[in-house]
N, C-alpha and C positions, 0 to 999 in steps of 0.2 A: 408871528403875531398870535398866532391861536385860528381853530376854528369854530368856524359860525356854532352857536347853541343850538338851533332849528335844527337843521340839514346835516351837520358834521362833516359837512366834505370841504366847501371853500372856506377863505381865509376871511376873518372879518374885517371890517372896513377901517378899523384901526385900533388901537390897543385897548380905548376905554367903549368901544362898543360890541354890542352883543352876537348882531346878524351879519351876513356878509348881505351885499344888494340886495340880490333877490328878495332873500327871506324878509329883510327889513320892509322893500317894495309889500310883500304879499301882508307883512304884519300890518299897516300902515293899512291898506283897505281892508284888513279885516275891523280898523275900529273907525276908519269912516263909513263903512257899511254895516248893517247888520251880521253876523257870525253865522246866525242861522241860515238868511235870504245867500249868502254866500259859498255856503256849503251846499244848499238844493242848488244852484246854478252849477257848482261846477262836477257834483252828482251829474248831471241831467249832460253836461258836455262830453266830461273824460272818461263818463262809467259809463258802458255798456252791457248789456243782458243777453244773453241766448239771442231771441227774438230780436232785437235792435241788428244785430250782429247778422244773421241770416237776411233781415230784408236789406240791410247796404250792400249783400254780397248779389241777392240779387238783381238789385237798381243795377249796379256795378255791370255785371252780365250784360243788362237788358241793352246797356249805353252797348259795350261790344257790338252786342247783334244789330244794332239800328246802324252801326256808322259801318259794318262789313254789308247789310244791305247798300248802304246808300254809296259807298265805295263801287258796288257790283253795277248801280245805274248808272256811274258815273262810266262805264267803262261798257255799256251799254249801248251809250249815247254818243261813241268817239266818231264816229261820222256824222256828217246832217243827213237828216230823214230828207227820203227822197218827197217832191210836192209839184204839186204842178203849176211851172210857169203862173205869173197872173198874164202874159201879152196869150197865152190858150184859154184862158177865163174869158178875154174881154174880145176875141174874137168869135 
């Protein structure tokens, strides 16, 4: 059939059209949205910088060490703590 104009990789959707899905999908909200407002959004999603990139690495980290603590209490606590009786309380 040919490929999509956009992309050049998939097949387009039939002989007298231009895009395959996708691209059609993506063309299609580019003119019921703004071009512009749609480009800062997916800027702001799929781009990352230096700085973006090191603080998700170490949120990323931080989660590790919190659930290897809470793992270590969890196996801390495999017995019940000893306590005393309530019938030695109330006598």
């Amino acid at each position: 059939m040919g490929l999509c104009s956009f992309c050049e990789i998939y097949e387009r959707e039939s002989y007298w059209k231009s895009y395959c899905k996708e691209c059609a999908d993506l063309r299609r909200l580019l003119i019921i949205h703004d071009s512009k407002t749609c480009i800062s959004i997916l800027k702001r999603v799929l781009l990352r910088n230096e700085i973006q990139i090191d603080h998700k690495v170490q949120m990323e980290l931080k989660k590790k060490v919190v659930k290897e603590v809470e793992s270590n209490d969890i196996k801390d606590y495999d017995k019940t703590p000893l306590t005393r009786s309530k019938s030695k309380i109330t006598s």
